[in-house]
N, CA and C atoms of all chains as a GROMACS GRO file, in nm:
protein
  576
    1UNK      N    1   2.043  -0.915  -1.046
    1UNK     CA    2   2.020  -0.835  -0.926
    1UNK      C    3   1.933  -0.914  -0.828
    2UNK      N    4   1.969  -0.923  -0.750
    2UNK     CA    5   1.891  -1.010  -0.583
    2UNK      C    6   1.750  -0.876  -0.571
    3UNK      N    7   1.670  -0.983  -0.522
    3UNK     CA    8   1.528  -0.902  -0.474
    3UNK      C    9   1.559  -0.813  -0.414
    4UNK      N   10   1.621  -0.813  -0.299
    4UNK     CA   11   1.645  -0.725  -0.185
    4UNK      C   12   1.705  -0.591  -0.229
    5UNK      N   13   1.778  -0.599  -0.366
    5UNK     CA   14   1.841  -0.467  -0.459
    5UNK      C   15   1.729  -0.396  -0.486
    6UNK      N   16   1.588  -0.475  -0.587
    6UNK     CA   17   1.527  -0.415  -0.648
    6UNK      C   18   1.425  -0.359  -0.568
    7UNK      N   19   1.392  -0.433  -0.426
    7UNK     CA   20   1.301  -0.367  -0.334
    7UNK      C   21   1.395  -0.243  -0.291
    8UNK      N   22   1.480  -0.246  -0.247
    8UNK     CA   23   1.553  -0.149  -0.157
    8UNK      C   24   1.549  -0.027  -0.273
    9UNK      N   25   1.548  -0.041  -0.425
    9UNK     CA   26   1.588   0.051  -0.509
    9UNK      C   27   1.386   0.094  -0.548
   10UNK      N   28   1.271   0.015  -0.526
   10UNK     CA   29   1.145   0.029  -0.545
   10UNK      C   30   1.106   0.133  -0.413
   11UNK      N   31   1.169   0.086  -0.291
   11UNK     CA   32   1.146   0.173  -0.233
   11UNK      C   33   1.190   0.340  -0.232
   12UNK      N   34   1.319   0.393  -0.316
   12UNK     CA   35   1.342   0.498  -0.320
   12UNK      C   36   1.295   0.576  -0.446
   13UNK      N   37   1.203   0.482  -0.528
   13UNK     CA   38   1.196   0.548  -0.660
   13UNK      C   39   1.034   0.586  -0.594
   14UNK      N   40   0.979   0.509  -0.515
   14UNK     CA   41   0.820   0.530  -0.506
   14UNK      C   42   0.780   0.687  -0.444
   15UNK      N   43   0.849   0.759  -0.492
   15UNK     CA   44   0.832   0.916  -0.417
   15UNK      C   45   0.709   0.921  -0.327
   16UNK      N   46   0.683   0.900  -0.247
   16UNK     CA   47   0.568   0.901  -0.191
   16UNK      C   48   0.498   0.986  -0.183
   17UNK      N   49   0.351   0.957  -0.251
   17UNK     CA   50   0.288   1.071  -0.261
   17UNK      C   51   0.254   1.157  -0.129
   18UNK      N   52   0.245   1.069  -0.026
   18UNK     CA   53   0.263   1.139   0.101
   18UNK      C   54   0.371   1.243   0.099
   19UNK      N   55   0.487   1.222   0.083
   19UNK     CA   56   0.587   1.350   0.110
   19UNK      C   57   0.582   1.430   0.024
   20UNK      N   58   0.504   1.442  -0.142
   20UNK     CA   59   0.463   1.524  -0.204
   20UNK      C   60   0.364   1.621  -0.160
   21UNK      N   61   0.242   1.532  -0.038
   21UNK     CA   62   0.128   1.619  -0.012
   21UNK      C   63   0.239   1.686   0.093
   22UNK      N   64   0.304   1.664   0.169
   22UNK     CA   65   0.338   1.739   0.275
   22UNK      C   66   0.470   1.857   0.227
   23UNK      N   67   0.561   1.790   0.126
   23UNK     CA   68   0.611   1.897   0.098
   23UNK      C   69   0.497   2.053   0.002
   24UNK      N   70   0.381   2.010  -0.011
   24UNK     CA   71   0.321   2.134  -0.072
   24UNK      C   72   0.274   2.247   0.031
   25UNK      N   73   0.256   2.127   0.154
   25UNK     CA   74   0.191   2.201   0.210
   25UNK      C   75   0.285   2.290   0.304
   26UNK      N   76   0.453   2.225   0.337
   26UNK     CA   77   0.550   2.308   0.336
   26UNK      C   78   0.587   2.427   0.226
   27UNK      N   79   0.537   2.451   0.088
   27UNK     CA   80   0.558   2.534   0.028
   27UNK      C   81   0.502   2.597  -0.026
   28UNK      N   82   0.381   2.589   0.086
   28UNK     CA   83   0.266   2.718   0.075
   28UNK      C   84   0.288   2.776   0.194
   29UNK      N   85   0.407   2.742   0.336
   29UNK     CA   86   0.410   2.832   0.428
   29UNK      C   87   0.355   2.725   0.537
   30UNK      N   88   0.296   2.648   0.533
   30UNK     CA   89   0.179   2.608   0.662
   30UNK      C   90   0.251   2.491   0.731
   31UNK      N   91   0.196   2.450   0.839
   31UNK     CA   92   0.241   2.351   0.920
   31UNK      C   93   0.149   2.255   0.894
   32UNK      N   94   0.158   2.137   0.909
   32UNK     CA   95   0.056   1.997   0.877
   32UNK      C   96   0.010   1.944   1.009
   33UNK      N   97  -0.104   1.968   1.031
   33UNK     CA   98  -0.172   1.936   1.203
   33UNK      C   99  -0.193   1.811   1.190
   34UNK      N  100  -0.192   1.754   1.314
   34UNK     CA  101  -0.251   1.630   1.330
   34UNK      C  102  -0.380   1.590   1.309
   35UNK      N  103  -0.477   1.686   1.276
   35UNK     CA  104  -0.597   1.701   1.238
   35UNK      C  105  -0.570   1.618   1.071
   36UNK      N  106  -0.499   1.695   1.020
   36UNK     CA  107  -0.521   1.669   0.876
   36UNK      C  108  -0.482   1.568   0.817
   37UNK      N  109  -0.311   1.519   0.904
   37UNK     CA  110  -0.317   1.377   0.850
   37UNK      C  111  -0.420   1.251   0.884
   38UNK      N  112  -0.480   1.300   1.034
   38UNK     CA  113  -0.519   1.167   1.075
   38UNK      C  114  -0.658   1.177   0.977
   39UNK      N  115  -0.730   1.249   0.908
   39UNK     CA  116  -0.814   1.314   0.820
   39UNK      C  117  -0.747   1.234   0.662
   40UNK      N  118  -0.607   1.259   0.600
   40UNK     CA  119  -0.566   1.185   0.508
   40UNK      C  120  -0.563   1.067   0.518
   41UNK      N  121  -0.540   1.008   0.661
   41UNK     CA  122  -0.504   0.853   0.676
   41UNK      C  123  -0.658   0.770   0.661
   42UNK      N  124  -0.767   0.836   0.704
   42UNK     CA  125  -0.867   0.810   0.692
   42UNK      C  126  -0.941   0.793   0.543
   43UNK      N  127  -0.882   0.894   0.482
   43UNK     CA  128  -0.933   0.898   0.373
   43UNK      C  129  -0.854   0.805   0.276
   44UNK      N  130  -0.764   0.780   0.304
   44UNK     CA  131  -0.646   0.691   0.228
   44UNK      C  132  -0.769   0.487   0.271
   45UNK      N  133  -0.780   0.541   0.336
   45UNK     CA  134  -0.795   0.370   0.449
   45UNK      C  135  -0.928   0.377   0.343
   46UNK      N  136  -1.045   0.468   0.366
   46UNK     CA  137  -1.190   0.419   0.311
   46UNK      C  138  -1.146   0.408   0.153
   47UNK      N  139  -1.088   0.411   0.050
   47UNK     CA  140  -1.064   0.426  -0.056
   47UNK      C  141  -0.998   0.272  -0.069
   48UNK      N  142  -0.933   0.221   0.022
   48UNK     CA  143  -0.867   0.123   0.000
   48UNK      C  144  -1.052   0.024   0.056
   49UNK      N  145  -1.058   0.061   0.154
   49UNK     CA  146  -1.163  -0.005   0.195
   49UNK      C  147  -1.328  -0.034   0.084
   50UNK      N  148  -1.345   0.109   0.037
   50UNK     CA  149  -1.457   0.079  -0.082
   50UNK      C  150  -1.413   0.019  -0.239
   51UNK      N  151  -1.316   0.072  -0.266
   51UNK     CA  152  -1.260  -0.034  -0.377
   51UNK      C  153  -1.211  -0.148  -0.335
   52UNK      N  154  -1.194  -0.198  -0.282
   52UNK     CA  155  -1.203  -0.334  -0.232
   52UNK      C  156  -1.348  -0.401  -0.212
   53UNK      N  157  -1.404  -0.368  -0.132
   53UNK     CA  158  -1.513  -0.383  -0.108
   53UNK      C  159  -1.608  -0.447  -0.248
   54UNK      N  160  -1.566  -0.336  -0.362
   54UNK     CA  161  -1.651  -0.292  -0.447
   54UNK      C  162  -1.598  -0.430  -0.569
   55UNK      N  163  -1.478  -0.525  -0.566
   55UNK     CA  164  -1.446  -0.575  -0.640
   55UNK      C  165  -1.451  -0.739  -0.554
   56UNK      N  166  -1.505  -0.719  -0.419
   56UNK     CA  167  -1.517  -0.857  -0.392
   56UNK      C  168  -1.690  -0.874  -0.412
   57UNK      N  169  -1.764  -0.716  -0.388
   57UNK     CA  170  -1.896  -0.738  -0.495
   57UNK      C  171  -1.930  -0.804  -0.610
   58UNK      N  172  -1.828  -0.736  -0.704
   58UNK     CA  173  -1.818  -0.747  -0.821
   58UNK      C  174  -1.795  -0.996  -0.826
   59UNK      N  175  -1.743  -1.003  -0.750
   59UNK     CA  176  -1.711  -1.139  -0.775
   59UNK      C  177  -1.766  -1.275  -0.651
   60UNK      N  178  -1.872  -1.232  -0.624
   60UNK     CA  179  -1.977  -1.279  -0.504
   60UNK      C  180  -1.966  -1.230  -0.376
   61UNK      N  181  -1.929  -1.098  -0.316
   61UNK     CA  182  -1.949  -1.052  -0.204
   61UNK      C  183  -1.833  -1.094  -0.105
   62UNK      N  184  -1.868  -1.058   0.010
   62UNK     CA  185  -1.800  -1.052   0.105
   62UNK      C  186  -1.730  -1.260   0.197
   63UNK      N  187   1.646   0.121  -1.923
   63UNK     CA  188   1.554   0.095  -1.854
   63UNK      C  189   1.609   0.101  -1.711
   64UNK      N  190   1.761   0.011  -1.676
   64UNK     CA  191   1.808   0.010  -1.566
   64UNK      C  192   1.851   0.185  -1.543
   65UNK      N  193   1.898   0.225  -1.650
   65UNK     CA  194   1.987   0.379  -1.587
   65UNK      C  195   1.844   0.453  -1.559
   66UNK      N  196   1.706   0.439  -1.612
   66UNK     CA  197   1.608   0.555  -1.578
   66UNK      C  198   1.586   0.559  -1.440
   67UNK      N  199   1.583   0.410  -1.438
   67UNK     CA  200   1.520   0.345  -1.252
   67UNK      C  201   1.654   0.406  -1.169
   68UNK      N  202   1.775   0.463  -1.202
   68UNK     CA  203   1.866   0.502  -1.113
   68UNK      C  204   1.839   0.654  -1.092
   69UNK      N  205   1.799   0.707  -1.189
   69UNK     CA  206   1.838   0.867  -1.264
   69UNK      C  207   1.687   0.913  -1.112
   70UNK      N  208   1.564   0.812  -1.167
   70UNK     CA  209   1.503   0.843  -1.067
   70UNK      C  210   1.484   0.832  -0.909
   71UNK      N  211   1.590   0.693  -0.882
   71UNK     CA  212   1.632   0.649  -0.770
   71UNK      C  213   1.722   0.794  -0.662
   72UNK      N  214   1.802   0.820  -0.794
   72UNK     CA  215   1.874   0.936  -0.661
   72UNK      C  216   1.795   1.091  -0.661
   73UNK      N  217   1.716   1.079  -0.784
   73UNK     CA  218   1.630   1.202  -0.734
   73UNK      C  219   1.560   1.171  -0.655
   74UNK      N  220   1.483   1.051  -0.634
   74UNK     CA  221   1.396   1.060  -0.495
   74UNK      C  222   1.470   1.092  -0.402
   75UNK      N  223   1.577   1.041  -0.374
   75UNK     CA  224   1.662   1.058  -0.252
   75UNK      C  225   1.737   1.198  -0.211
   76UNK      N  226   1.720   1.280  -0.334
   76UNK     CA  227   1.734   1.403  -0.308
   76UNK      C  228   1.691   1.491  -0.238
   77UNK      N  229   1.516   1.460  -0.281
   77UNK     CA  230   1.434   1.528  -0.210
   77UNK      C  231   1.384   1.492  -0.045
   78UNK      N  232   1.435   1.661  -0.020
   78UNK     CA  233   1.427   1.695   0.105
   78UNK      C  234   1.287   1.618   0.188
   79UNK      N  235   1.295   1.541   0.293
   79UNK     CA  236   1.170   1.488   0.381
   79UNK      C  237   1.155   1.577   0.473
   80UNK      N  238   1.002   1.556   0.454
   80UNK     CA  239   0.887   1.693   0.562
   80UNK      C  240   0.923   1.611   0.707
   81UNK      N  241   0.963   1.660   0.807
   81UNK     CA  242   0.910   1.594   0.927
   81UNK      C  243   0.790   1.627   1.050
   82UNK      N  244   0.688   1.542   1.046
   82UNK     CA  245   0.579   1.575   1.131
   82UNK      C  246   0.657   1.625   1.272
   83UNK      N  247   0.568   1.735   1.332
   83UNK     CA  248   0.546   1.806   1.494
   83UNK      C  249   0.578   1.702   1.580
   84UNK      N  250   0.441   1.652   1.551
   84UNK     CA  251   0.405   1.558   1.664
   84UNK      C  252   0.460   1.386   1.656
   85UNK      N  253   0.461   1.319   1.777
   85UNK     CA  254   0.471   1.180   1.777
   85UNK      C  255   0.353   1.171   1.717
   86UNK      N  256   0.251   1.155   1.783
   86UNK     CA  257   0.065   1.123   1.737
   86UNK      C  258   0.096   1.171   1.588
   87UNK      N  259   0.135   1.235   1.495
   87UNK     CA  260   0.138   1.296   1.371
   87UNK      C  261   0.255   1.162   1.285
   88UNK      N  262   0.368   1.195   1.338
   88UNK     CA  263   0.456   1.106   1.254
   88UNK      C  264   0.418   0.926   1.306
   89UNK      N  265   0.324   0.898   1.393
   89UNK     CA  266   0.305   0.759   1.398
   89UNK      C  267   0.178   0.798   1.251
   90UNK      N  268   0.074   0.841   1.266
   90UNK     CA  269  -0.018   0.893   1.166
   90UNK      C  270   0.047   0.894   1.012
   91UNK      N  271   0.166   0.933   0.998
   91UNK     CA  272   0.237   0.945   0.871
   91UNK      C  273   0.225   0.804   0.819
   92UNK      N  274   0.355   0.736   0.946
   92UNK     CA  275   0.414   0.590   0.929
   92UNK      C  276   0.273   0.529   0.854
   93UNK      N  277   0.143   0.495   0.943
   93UNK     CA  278   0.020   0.429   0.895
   93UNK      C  279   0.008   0.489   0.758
   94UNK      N  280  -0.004   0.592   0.765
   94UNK     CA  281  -0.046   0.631   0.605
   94UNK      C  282   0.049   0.575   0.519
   95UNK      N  283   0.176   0.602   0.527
   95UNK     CA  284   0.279   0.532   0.411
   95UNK      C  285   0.224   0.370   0.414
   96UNK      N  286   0.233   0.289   0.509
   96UNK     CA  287   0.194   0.137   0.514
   96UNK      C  288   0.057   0.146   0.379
   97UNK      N  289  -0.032   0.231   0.413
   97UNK     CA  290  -0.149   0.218   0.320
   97UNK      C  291  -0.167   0.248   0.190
   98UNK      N  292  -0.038   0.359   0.209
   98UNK     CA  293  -0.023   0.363   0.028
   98UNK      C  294   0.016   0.244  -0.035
   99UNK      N  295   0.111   0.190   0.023
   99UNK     CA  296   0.213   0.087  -0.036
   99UNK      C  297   0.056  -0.066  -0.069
  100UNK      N  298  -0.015  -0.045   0.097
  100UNK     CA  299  -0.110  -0.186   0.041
  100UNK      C  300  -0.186  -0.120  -0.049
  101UNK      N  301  -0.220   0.052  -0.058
  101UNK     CA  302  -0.345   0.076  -0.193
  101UNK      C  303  -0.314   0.040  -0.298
  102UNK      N  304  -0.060   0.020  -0.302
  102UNK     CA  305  -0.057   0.014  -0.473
  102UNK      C  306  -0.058  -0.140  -0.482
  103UNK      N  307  -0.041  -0.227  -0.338
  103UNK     CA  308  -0.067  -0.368  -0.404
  103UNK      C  309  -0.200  -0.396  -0.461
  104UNK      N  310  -0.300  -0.343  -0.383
  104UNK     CA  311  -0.428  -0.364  -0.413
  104UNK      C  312  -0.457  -0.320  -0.509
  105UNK      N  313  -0.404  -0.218  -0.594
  105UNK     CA  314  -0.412  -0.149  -0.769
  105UNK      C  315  -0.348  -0.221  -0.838
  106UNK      N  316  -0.246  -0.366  -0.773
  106UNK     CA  317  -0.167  -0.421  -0.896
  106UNK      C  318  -0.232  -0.524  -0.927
  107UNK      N  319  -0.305  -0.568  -0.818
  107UNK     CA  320  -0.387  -0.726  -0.784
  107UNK      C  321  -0.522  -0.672  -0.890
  108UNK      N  322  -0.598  -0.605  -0.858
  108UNK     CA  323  -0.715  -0.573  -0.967
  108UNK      C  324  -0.654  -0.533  -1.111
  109UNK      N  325  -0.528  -0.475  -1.136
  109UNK     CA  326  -0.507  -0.454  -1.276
  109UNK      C  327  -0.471  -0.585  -1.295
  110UNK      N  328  -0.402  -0.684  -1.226
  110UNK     CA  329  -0.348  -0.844  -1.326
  110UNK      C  330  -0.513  -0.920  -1.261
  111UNK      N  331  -0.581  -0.872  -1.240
  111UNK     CA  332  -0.730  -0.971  -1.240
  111UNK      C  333  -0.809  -0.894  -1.349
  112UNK      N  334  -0.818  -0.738  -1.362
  112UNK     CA  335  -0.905  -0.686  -1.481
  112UNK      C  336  -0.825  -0.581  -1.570
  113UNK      N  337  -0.742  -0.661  -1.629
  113UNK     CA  338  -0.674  -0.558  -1.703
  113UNK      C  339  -0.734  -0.426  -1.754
  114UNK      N  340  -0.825  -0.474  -1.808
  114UNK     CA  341  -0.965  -0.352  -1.883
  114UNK      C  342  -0.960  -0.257  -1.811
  115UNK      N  343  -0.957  -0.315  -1.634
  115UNK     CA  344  -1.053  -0.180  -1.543
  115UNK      C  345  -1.183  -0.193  -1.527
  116UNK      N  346  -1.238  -0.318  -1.581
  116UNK     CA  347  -1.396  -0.364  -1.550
  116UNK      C  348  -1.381  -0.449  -1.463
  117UNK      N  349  -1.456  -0.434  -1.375
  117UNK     CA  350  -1.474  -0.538  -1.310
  117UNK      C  351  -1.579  -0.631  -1.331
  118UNK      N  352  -1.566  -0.806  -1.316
  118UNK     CA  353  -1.643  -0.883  -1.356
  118UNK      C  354  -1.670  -0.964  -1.253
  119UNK      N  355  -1.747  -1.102  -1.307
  119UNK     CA  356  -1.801  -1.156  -1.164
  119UNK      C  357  -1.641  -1.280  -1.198
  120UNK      N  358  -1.511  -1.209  -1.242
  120UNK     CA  359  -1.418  -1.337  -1.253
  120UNK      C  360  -1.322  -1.283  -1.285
  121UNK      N  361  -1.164  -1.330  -1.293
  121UNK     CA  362  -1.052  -1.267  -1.305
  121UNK      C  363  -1.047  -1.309  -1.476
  122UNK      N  364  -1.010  -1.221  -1.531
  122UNK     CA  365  -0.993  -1.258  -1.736
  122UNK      C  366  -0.819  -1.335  -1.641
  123UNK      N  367  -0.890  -1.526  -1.748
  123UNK     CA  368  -0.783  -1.592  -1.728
  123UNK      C  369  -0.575  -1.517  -1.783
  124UNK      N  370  -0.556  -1.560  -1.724
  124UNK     CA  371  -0.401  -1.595  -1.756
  124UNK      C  372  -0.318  -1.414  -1.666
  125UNK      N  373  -0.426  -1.400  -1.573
  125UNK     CA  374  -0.359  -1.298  -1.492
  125UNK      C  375  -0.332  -1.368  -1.304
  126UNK      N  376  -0.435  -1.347  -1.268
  126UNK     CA  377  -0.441  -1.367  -1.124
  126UNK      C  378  -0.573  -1.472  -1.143
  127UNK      N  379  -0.592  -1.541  -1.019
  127UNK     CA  380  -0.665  -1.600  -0.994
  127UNK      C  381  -0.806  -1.553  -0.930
  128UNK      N  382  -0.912  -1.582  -0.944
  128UNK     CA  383  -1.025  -1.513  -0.844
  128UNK      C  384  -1.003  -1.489  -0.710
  129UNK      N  385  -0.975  -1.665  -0.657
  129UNK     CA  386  -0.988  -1.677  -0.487
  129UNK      C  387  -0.865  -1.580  -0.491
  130UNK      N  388  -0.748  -1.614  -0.577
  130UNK     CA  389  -0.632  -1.534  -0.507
  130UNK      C  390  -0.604  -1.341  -0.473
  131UNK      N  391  -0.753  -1.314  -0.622
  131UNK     CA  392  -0.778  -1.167  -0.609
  131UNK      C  393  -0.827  -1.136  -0.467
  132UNK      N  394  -0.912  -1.226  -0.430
  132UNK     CA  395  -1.054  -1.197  -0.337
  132UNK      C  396  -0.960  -1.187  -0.214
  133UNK      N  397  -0.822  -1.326  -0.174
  133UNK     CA  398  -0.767  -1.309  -0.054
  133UNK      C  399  -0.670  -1.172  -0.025
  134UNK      N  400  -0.607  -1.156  -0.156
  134UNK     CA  401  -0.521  -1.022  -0.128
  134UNK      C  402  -0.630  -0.873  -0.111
  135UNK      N  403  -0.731  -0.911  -0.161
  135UNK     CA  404  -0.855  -0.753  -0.142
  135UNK      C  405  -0.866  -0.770  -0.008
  136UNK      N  406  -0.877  -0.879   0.057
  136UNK     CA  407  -0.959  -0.925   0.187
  136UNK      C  408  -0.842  -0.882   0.280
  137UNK      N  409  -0.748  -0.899   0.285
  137UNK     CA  410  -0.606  -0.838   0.334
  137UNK      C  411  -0.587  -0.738   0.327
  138UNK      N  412  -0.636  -0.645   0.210
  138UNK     CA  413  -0.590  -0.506   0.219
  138UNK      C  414  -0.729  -0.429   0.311
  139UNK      N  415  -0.840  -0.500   0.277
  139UNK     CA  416  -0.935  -0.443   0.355
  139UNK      C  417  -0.902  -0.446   0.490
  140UNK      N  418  -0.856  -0.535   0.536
  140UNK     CA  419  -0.795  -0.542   0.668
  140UNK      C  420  -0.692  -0.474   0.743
  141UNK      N  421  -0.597  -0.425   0.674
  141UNK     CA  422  -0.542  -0.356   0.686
  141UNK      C  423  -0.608  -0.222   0.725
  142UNK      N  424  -0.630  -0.156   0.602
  142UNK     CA  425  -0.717  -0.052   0.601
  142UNK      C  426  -0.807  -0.029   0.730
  143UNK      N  427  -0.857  -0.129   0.766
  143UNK     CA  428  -0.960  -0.139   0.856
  143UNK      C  429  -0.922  -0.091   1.024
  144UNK      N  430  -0.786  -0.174   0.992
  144UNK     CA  431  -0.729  -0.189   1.169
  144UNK      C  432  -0.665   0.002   1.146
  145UNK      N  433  -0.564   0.020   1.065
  145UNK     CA  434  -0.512   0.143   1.040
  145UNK      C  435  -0.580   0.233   1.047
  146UNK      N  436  -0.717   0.240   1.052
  146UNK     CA  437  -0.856   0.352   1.058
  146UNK      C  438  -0.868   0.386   1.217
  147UNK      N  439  -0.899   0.243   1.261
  147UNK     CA  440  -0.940   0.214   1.345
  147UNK      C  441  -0.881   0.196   1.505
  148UNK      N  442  -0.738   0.216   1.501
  148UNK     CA  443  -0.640   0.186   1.579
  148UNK      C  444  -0.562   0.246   1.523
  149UNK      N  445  -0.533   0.426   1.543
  149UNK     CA  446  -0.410   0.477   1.543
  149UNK      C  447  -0.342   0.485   1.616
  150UNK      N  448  -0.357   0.426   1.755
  150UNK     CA  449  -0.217   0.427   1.873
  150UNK      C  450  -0.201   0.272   1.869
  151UNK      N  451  -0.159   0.240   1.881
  151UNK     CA  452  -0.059   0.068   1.886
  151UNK      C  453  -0.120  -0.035   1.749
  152UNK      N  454  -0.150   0.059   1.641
  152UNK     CA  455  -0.234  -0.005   1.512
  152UNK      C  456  -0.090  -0.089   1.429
  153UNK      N  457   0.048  -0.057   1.509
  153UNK     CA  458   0.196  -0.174   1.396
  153UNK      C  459   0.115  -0.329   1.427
  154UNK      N  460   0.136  -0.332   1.605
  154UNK     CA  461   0.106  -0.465   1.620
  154UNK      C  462  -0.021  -0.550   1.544
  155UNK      N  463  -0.099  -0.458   1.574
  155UNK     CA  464  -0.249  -0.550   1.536
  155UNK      C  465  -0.270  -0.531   1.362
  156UNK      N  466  -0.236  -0.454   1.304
  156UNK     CA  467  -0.143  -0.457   1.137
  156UNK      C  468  -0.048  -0.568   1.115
  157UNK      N  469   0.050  -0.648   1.180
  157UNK     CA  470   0.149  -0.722   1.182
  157UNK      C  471   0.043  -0.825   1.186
  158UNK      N  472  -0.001  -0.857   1.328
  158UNK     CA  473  -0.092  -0.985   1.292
  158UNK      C  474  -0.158  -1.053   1.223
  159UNK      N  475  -0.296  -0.911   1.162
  159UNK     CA  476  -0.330  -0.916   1.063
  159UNK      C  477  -0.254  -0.985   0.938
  160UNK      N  478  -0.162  -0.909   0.934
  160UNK     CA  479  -0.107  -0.950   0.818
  160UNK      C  480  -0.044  -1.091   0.827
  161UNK      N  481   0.048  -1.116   0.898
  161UNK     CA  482   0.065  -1.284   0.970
  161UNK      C  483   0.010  -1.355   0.920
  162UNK      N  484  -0.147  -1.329   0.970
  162UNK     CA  485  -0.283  -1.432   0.935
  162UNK      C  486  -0.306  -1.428   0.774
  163UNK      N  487  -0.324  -1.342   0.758
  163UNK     CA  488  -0.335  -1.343   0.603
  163UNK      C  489  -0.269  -1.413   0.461
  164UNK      N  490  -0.126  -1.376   0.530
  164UNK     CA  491  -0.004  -1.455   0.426
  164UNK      C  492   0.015  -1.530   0.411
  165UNK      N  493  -0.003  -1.670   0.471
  165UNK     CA  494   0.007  -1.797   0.402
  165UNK      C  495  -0.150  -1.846   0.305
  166UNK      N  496  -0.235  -1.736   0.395
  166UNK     CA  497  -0.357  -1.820   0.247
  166UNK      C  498  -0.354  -1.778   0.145
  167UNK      N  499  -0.247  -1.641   0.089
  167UNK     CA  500  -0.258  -1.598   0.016
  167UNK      C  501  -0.094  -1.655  -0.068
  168UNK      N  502  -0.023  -1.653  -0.001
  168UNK     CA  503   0.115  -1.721  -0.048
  168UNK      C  504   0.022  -1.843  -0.131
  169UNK      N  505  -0.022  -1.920  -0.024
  169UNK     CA  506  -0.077  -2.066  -0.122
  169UNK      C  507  -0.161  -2.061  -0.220
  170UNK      N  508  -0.201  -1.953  -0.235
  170UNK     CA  509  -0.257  -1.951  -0.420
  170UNK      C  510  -0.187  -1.873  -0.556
  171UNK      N  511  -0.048  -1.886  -0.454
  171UNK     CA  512   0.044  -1.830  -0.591
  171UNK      C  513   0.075  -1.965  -0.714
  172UNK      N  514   0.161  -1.909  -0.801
  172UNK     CA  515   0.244  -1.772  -0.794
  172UNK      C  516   0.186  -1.654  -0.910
  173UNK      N  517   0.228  -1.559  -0.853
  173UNK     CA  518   0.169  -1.419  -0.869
  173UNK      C  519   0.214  -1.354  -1.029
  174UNK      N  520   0.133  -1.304  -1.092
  174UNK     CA  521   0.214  -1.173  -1.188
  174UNK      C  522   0.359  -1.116  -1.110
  175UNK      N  523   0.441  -1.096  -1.215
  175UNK     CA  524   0.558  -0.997  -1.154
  175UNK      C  525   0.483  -0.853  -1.055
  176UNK      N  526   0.426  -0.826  -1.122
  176UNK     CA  527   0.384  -0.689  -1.021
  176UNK      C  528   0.272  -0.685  -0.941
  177UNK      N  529   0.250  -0.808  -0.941
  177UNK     CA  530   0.199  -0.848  -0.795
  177UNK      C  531   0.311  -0.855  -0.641
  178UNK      N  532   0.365  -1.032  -0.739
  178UNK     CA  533   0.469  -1.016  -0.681
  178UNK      C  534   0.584  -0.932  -0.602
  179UNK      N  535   0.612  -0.788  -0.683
  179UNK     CA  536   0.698  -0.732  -0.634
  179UNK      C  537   0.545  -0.604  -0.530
  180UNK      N  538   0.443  -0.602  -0.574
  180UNK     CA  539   0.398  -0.495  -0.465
  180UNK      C  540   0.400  -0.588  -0.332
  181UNK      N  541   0.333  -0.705  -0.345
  181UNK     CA  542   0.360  -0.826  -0.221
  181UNK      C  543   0.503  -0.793  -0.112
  182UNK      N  544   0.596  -0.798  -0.192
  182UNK     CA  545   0.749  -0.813  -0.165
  182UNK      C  546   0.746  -0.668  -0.077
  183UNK      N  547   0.688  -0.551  -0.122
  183UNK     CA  548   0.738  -0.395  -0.062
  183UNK      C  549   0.638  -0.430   0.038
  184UNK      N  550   0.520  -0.468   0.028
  184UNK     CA  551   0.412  -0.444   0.163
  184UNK      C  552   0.450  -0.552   0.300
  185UNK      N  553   0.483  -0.658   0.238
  185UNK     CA  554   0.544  -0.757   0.339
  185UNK      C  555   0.680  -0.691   0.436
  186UNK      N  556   0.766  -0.631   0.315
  186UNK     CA  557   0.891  -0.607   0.446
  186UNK      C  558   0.849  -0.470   0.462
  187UNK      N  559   0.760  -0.382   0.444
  187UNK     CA  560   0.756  -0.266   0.566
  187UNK      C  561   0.646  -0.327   0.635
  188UNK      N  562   0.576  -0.382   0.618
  188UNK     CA  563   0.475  -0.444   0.763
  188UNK      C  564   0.567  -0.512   0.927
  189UNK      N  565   0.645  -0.587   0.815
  189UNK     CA  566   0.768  -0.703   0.846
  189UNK      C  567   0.854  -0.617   0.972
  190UNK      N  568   0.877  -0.442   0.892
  190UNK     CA  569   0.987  -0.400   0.975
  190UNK      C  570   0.900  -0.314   1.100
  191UNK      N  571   0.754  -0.333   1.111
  191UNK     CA  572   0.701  -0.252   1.217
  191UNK      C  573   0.704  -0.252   1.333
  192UNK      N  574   0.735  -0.195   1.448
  192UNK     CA  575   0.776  -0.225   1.539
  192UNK      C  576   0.669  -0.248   1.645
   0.00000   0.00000   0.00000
């Protein structure tokens, strides 16, 4: 199988947990504001940002 | 192994996609998906540097390399950073970013397989941003 199979097939298996948070929040009734993602995207970003952070600590800093 | 990766392939594809209101909302989405994809490279790069889940002042040999952990963290921090920081025209200055990043990190391969392949998914959706 060529890369381009197994990416194209990685990309449809990776259910994104994004469309999991949003389909819940479709099936509790509610609409998803722009408040809340730009609120998830943020929170997605510092998580990537402090564990990172926290493992170039771990191996002499920045 | 191949038929599970299918069985689950067309169920993802089954399921119905939410679509955001807003432009400002579904550009907000797009960034967020980009960041999952670098949070799972950045979860593949620390599991082939600390298998354990400890982190040390060094990668346990015969996974990833240190410098090569430190450049792909340093990349995803970047990412992260601009995507926080720039939610209206944050593809371009994400693309660059990333631009800059990829050959210092290409040149301390080659990678674990699942490095490799998170590399491969974060590169071509960065790749396809407009």
């Amino acid at each position: 199988m060529s890369p381009l199979f197994w990416l194209a097939l990685i990309e449809k298996i990776a259910i994104p947990e994004l469309q999991r948070w949003l389909s819940q929040l479709n099936a509790d009734g509610r609409t998803v504001t722009e408040a809340e993602i730009m609120a998830k995207l943020e929170l997605d970003a510092n998580d990537i940002i402090a564990i990172g952070q926290h493992a170039l600590d771990a191996t002499g800093g920045a | 192994m191949t038929r599970l990766i299918l069985i689950l392939a067309l169920a993802a594809s089954a399921c119905a996609k939410v679509t955001p209101e807003t432009p400002k909302a579904a550009t907000a989405i797009k960034a967020d998906e980009v960041l999952l994809r670098v949070k799972e490279l950045q979860s593949a790069v620390l599991a082939a540097c600390w298998p354990d889940g400890v982190m040390a002042p060094a990668c346990v040999p015969g996974g990833i390399s240190t410098p090569a952990m430190r450049e792909f963290v340093k990349a995803t921090i970047d990412v992260a950073q601009v995507s926080k920081a720039v939610p209206v025209g944050w593809q371009a200055t994400v693309k660059a970013s990333w631009l800059r990043a990829k050959p210092r990190i290409l040149a301390l391969g080659p990678f674990p397989s699942a490095v490799q392949i998170a590399l491969g998914v974060v590169d071509t959706l960065i790749g396809s941003l407009l």
